[in-house]
N, C-alpha and C positions, 0 to 999 in steps of 0.2 A: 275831518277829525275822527281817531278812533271812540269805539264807546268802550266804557268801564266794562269788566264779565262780572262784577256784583251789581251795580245800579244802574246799569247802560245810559250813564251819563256821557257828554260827546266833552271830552275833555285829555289834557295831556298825561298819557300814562305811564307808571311803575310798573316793574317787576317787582312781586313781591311773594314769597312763603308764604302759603298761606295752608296751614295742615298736611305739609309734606308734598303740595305741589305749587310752580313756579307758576302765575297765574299775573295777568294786567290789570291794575287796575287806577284809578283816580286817586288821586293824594287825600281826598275824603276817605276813602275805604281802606287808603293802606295802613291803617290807625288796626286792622284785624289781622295783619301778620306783621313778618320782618320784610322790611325793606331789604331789596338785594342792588347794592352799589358797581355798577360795571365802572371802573376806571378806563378810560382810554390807552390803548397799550400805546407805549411808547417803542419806536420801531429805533433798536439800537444801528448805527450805517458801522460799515466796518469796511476797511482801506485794507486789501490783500495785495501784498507784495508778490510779482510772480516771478521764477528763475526757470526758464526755460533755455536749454543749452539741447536744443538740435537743429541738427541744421536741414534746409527744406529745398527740396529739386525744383527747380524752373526748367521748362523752355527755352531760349534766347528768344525774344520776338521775331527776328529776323532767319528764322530758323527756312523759311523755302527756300531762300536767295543763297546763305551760305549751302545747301543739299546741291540746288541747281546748275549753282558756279563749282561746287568741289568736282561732280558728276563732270562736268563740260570739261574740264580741266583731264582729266584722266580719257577724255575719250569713250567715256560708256555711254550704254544706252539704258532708258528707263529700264527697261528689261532684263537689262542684263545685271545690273543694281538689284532690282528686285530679287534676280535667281540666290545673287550673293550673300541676301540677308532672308533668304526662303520665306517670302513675300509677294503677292501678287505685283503686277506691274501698273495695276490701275491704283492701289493706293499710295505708290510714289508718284506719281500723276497728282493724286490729290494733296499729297502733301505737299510737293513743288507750286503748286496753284494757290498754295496757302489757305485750301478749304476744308484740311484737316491736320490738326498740332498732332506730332507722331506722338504714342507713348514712350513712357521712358523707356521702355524695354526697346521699341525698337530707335530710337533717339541713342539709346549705347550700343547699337548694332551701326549706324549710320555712321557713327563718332568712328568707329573702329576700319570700318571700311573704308572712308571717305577722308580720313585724319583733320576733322574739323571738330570744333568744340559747339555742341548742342544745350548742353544742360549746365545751368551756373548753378551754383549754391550759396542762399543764404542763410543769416541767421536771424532770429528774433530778437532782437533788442529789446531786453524783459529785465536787464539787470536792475534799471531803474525806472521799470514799469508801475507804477500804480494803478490799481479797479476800483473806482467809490461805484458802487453797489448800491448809493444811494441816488446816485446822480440819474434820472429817467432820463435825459438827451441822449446818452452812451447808446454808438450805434456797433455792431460785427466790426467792421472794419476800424475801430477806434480799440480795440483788442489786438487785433493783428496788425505790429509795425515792424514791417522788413526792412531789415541795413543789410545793402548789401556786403558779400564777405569779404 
């Protein structure tokens, strides 16, 4: 239990003015200034509605299989793929092996070359999104819900 800072009694303390400083002390001693009353804040929740209207580039998952089969289909070789989109040959290797997702930049070189579709688009389904901001469960992913377009 604390002690009083006037009578270093072990008992439960105030805050209290006491000659222009804020000082603790026992409900015995607070009789020699003003009591200072802390009310508990009350935490106002507030529900934001969000309107997000863009739309966001994916991958297709199956994005090695369709490079691999478009590739086979025309007769190239890694190499020669790679020369067309001024790329190495070993990172079409790695993309075809699915142990690297192309970026987008080169995912619309691929598109263009190989006349396959790489990159979908969706959008945020936010029209009728609501955030309770008071809710502590709310995880990242309970923010971001994609429908696709």
């Amino acid at each position: 239990m604390p002690t009083c800072s006037i009578c270093s009694r072990n008992s439960e303390l105030r805050d209290v003015l006491i000659e222009g400083s804020i000082i603790q002390v026992c409900d015995n001693c607070s009789k020699y200034g003003n009591v200072i009353e802390v009310k508990p804040k009350i935490i106002e929740r507030k529900i934001i509605k969000l309107r997000v209207e863009e739309e966001n580039e994916l991958i297709v998952p199956d994005y090695f299989e369709k490079i691999k089969n478009a590739r086979e289909k025309l007769n190239m070789r890694q190499e020669e793929l790679a020369a067309k989109i001024n790329e190495k040959s070993s990172l079409i290797h790695s993309i075809e092996t699915g142990h690297l997702v192309p970026t987008m930049a080169i995912a619309k070189k691929l598109e263009n070359i190989l006349s396959i579709k790489l990159i979908d688009y969706y959008k945020i389904d936010s029209a009728q999104s609501k955030i309770d901001f008071g809710n502590n469960s709310m995880k990242i992913g309970d923010l971001l819900k994609l429908k696709k377009d």
